[in-house]
C-alpha positions as CSV (number, residue, x, y, z in Angstrom):
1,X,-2.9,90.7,18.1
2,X,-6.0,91.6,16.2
3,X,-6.4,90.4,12.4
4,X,-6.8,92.9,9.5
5,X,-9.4,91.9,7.0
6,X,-9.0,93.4,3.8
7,X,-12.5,94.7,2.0
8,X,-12.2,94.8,-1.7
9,X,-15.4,96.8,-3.4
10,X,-15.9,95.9,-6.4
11,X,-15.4,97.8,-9.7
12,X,-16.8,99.0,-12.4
13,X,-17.5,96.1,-14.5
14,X,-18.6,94.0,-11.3
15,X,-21.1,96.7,-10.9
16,X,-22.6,96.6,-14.2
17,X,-22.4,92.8,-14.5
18,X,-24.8,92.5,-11.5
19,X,-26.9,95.3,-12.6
20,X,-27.1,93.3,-16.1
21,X,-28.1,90.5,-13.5
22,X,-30.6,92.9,-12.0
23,X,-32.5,94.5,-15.0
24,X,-32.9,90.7,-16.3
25,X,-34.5,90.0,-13.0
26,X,-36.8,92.8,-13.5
27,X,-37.8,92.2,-17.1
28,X,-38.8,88.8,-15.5
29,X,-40.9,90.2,-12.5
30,X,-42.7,92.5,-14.9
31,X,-43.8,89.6,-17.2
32,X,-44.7,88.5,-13.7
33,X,-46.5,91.4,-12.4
34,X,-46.9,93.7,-15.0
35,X,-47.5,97.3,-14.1
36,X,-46.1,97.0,-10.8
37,X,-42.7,96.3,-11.7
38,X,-42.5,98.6,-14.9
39,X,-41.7,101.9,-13.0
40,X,-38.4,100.1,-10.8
41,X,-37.8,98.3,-14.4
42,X,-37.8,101.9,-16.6
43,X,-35.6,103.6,-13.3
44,X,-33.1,100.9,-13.1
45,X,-32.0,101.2,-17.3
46,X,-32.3,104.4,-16.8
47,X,-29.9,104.9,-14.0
48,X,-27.7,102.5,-15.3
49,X,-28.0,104.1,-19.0
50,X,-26.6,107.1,-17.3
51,X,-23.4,105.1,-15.3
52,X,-22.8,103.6,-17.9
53,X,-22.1,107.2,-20.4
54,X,-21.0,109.3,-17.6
55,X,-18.7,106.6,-16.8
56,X,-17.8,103.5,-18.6
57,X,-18.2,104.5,-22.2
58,X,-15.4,107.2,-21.9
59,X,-13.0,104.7,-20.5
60,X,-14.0,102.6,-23.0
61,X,-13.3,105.4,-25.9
62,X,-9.9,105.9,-24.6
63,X,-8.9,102.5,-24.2
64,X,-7.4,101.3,-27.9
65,X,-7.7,102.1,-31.5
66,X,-11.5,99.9,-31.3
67,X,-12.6,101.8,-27.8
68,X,-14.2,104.3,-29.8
69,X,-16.3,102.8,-32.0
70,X,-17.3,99.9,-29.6
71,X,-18.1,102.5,-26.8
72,X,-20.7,104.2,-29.1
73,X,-22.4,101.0,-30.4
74,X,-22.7,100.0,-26.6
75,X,-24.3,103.8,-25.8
76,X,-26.7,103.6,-28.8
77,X,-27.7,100.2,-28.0
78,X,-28.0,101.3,-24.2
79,X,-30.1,104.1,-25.7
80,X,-32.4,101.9,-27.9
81,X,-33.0,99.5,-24.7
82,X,-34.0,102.8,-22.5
83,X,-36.4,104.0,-25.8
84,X,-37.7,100.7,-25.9
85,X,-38.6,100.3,-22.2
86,X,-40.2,103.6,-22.2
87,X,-42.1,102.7,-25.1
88,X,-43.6,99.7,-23.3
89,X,-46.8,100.7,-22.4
90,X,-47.6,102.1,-25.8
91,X,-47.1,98.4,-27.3
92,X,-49.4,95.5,-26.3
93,X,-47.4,94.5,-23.2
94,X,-46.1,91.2,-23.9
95,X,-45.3,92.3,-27.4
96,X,-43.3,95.5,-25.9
97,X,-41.9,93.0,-23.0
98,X,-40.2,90.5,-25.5
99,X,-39.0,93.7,-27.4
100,X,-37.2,95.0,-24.3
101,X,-36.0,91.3,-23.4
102,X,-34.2,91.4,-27.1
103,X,-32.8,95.0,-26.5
104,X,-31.4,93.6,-23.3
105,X,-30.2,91.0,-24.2
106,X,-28.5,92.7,-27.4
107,X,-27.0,95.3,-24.9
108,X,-25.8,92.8,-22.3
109,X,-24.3,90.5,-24.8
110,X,-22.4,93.4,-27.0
111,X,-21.4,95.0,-24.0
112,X,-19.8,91.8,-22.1
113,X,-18.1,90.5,-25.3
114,X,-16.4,93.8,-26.6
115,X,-16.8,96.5,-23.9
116,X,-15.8,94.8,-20.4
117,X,-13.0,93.0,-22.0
118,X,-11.4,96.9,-23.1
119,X,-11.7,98.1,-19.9
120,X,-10.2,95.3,-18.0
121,X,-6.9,95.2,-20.1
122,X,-6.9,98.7,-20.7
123,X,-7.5,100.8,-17.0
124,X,-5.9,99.8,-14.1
125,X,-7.7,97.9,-11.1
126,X,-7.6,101.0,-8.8
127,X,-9.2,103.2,-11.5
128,X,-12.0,100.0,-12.3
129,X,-12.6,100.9,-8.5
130,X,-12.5,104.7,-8.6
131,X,-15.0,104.3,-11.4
132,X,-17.6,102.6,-9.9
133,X,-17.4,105.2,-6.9
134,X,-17.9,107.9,-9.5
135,X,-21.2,105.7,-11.1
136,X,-22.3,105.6,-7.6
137,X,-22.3,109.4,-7.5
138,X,-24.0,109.7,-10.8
139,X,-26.7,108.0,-10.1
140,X,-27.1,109.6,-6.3
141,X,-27.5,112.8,-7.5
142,X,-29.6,111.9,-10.6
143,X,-32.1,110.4,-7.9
């Protein structure tokens, strides 16, 4: 008799978590190698800028009588962190780099402490799941 393994994926705040993880990483490689790394750094807040409002925020927003608010102090610090990354190579580098390391970390922080908290009480595991399918799309078709 075969064995069944079950295969969780993981869901919509596992997803950004590691992406939080992954956009950290970057900010480091670009201290590390500058220019190189600045185009996958600018694409990778930007796609995640977009999962994030097509999916996460409206979740969020319908989640309690403080999803509202808290989803759009997340999206307009997710939209200062993409302005500030684009703005990078107008600053002096390492000025711009520890200006994007501060929006990140501002993001990350707000967005872990108020946001993921919301969605985990509030939206059922299967839809956490459904969600980060739908992200997935998002960013597919946004390239």
């Amino acid at each position: 008799m075969e064995a069944f393994q079950t295969i969780v994926s993981p869901d919509i705040v596992d997803v950004l978590r590691a992406e939080h993880l992954r956009i950290r990483q970057l900010c480091d490689d670009v201290r590390d190698q500058k220019r190189g790394a600045l185009a996958a750094l600018r694409h990778a807040v930007h796609l995640h800028q977009l999962g994030e409002s097509a999916v996460a925020h409206p979740a969020v927003r319908n989640s309690g009588p403080a999803g509202d608010a808290i989803a759009r102090a997340c999206q307009a610090q997710g939209a200062e962190l993409e302005r500030t990354v684009t703005e990078l190579e107008r600053r002096g580098f390492d000025d711009g780099l520890a200006a994007v390391n501060r929006a990140l970390l501002d993001h990350v922080t707000r967005q872990e402490r108020d946001e993921f908290p919301l969605l985990r009480r509030h939206v059922s595991t299967q839809r956490l799941h459904m969600m980060s399918g739908t992200m997935h799309d998002v960013r597919v078709m946004a390239g």
